[in-house]
N, C-alpha and C positions, 0 to 999 in steps of 0.2 A: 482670519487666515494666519496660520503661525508662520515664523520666520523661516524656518525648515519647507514650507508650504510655497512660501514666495520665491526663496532659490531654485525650486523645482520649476514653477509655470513659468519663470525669467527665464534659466535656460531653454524651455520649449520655445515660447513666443518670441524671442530672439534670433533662434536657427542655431543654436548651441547644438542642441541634440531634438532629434524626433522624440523621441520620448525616454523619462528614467526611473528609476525606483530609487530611494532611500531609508535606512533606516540605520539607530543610534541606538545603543543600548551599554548597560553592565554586568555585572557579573550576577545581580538578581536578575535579570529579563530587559525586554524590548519597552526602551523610555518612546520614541513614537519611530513610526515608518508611512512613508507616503508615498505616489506616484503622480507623473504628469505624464501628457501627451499620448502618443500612439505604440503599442508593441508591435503591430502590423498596421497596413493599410486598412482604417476602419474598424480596428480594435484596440480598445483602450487600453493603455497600459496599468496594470494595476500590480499591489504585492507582492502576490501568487506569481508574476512572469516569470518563465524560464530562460535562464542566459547561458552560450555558454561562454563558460568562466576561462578558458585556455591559463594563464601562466598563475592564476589563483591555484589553479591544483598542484601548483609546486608546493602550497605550503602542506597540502593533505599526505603528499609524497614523501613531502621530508619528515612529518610526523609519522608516516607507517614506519619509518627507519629509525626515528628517536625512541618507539615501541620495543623495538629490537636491540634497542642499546640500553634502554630500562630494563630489561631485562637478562641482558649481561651476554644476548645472544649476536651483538653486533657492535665490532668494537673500530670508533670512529678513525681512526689511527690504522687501520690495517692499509694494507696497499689493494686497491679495485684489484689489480690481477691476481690477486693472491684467492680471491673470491669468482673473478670470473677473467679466467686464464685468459678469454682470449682480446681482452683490451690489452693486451702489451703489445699486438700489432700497430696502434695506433702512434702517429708520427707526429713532432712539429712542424708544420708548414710556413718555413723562413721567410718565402717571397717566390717570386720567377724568374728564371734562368729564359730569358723571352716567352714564348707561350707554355714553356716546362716549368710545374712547380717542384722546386728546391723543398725535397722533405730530410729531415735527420732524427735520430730519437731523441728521447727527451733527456734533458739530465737531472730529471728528478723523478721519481713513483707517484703518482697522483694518489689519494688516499680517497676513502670515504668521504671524511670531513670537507675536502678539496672538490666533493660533487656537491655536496650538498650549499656549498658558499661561492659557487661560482669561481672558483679559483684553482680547477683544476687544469684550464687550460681549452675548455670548448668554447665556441662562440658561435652566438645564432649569425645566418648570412643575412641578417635586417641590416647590423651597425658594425659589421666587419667588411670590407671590398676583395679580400682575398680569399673570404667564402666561397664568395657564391659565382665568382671568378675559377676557382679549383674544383665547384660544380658542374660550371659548365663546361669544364676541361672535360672531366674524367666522367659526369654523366651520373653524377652522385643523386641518389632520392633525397628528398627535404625531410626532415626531421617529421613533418604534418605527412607524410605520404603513408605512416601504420606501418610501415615495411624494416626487417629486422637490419638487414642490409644499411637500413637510414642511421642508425646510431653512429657508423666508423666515420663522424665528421674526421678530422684533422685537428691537432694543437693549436694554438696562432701563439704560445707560450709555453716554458715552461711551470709545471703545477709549482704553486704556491710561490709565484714571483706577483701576482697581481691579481685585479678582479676584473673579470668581464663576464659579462652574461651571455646562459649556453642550454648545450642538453644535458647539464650534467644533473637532474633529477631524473634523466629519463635512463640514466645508466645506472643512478642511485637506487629507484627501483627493481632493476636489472639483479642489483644486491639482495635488496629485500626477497625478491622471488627465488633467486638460487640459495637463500640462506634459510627460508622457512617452509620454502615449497610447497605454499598457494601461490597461484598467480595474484597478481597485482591485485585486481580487482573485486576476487575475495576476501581477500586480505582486509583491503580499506573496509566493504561491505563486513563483512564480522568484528572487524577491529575500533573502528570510526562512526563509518557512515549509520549503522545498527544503533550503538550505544550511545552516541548522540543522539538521535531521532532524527534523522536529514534523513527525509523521508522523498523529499524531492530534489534529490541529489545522484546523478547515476552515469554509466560510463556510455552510455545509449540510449537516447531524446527518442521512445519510442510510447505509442497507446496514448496515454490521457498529457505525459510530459508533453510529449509534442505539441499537442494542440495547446500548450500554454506559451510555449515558444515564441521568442521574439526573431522578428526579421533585423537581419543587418542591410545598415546602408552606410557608404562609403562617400564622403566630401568629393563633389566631381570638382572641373575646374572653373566653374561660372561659380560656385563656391554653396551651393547646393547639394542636398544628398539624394544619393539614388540606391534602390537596391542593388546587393554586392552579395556574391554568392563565399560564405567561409564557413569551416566546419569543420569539428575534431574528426578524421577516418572513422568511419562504421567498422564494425567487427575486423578492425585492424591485425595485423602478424599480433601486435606485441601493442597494450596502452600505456602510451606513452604520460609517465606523472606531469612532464611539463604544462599537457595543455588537454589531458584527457575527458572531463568533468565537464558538466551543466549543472547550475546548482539555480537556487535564489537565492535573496538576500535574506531570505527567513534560515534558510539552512546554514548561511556562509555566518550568520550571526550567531547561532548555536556554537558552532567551532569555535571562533573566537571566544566566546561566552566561557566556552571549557578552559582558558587557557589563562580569563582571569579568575576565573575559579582553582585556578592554580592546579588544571591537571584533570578538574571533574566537572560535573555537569548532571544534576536532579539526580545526585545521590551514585551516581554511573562514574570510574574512574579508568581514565583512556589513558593518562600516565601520571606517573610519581610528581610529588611538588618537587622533590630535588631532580627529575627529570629535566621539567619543565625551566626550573633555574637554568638547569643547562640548557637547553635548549633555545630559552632566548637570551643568552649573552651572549657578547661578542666573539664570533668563533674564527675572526682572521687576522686576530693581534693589531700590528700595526697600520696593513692595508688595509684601504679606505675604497669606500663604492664612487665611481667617478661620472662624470658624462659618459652617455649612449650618442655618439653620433652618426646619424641616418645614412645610410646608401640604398635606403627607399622609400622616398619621402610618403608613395601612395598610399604605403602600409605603417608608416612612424614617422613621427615628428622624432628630432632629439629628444632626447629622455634626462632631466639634471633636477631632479626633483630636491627643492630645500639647498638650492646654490648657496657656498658659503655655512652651510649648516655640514660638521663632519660625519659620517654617512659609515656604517659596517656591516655586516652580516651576521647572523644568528645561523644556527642550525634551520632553520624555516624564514628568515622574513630578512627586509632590509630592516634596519637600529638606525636609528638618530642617534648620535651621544651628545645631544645638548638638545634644551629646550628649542621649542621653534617658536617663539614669542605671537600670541594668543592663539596657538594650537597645539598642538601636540609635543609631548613631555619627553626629556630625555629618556630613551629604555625603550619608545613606543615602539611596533611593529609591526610592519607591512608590505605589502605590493599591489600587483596589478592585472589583470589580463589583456592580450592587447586589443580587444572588442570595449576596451575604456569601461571594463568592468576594476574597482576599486577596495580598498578597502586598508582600517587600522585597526591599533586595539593598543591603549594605555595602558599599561597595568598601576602606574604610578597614580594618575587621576582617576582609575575603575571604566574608562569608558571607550567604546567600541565605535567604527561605524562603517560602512557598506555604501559606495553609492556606484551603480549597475545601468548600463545602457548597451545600446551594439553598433558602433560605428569607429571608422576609421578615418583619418589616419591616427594610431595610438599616440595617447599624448598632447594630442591638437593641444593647441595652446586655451581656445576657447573652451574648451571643456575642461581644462584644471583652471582653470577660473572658476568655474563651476564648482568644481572639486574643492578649491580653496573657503569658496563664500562658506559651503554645505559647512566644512570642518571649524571655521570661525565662528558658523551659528553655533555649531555644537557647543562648543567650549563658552560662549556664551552663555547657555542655559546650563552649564555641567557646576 
């Protein structure tokens, strides 16, 4: 049994996770991929499982728009409303006036760039308390509810004073669609998902995907899991990039693959190498990616991945700027789904890796333990 082999059945046999997929690769192909445990009750988890991926399609989002600026049709610097008039309604939300929230405008233009890095100023109600507090004010749909109305969260800042994480790929796409005029989901499908060969990658778990589909299960309080029912909206108003997608790790490894292939993938070019340079440096100067802390522990743990390690954003992925001593390289880039779907990609060392399961709450501390071993082995054999 290889190393990669043993971090897998440890996490199952322990209660880490019901069951996960892994796999590690480079820029020529798939070095190995494994599975442990259960994908349902009584079926095994294997390769092939379907997940879905929610805040991984952020990176697929942000590449349909780097598309767009490779080709000189989408320029990162413009201001959102300039492109989709009608976000200049949206406000900062200061705080409460007692049960009234305190909104003003902004004093800054939120940009493209500013959606794409989390720093225009949206923030999901997981790790903000004035979310989801002004939600249940005013009776606002959740970003997950598909509905076009869900996008007008509120500020909790000025654009480009900070970083917090938000919908702002789901407004990002928003661009894409009014500047090219496919919808989204064409878009990726002609643009992406096609030319890559993710072939089991799709905006609706429907026919042969489904039955490869994995069940979630959620950490009760006897500290057991139980099934939990979550799921990106069926044939939604509007798909949303943040959490749209179901993929595997076979297809989520292709994309990365493309990206240290600098842009291509078996001869197929989705974007330029000087794209792609841009695209993964540093796209928010001196702000830095900080702690997520929870105001819902059910659904997320704190999020502080790489404490102490200084943290930025790219047009698509969180940036380490310093090594992370025996794993991953300054430059490297990545995120997450909150179903503790995973994943990175070195470009400095050539190497990839994916590791996919579906449970909550995101972040558990025991499953980036998991996370940690998986990426140590890597680098290990790398």
């Amino acid at each position: 049994m290889s190393k990669f082999d043993e971090v897998l059945t440890q996490a199952v046999s322990s209660g880490a996770v019901p069951g996960l997929v892994a796999m590690t690769g480079s820029a020529a192909g798939v070095k190995w991929s494994g599975a442990a445990g259960e994908r349902a009750p009584g079926q095994a988890m294997n390769v092939d499982t379907v997940f879905r991926i929610f805040s991984m399609t952020k990176a697929l989002g942000s590449t349909a728009a780097m598309i767009l600026i490779d080709r000189g049709k989408l320029d990162p610097n413009a201001t959102v409303e300039s492109i989709l008039p009608e976000f200049a309604k949206i406000q900062v939300l200061d705080g409460f006036d007692g049960d009234e929230p305190r909104l003003r405008a902004p004093r800054s233009r939120a940009t493209i760039r500013q959606l794409a890095t989390h720093t225009s100023g949206l923030v999901y109600e997981f790790w903000n308390a004035n979310i989801p507090r002004w939600m249940a004010k005013t009776g606002h749909p959740s970003i997950l509810s598909g509905l076009k109305a869900s996008l007008f969260y509120p500020m909790v800042f000025d654009p480009g004073t900070r970083w917090d994480y938000g919908i702002g790929i789901d407004w990002l796409c928003q661009a894409v669609e009014a500047v090219d005029g496919r919808r989204i989901d064409k878009f990726c499908q002609e643009e992406i998902l096609g030319p890559l060969g993710m072939t089991s990658t799709a905006f609706e778990c429907e026919g042969a995907l489904a039955e490869r589909l994995a069940s979630v299960n959620a950490r009760s309080a006897d500290g057991r899991f139980a099934a939990f029912e979550l799921a990106p909206p069926a044939h939604p108003e509007f798909y949303g990039m943040g959490h749209a997608l179901y993929s595997t790790a076979g297809d989520y490894m292709r994309f990365m693959r493309m990206f240290l292939n600098k842009g291509a993938l078996d001869g197929t070019r989705v974007l330029s190498e000087k794209g792609v340079q841009t695209m993964l440096s540093n796209q928010i100067g001196d702000l830095r990616v900080g702690k997520l802390t929870t105001v819902a522990p059910p659904i997320t743990a704190d999020v502080d991945l790489f404490p102490g390690t200084p943290k930025t954003h790219s047009l698509g992925f969180l940036r380490v700027e310093s090594d992370v001593p025996g794993m991953r390289s300054a430059g490297s880039q990545g995120w997450a789904g909150v179903l503790n779907t995973h994943f990175w990609f070195d470009p400095a060392r050539d190497v990839a890796g994916v590791i996919m399961t579906q449970t909550l709450p995101f972040a558990e501390p025991r499953f980036l333990a998991v996370y940690e071993q998986f990426e140590r082995a890597v680098y290990g054999e790398a």
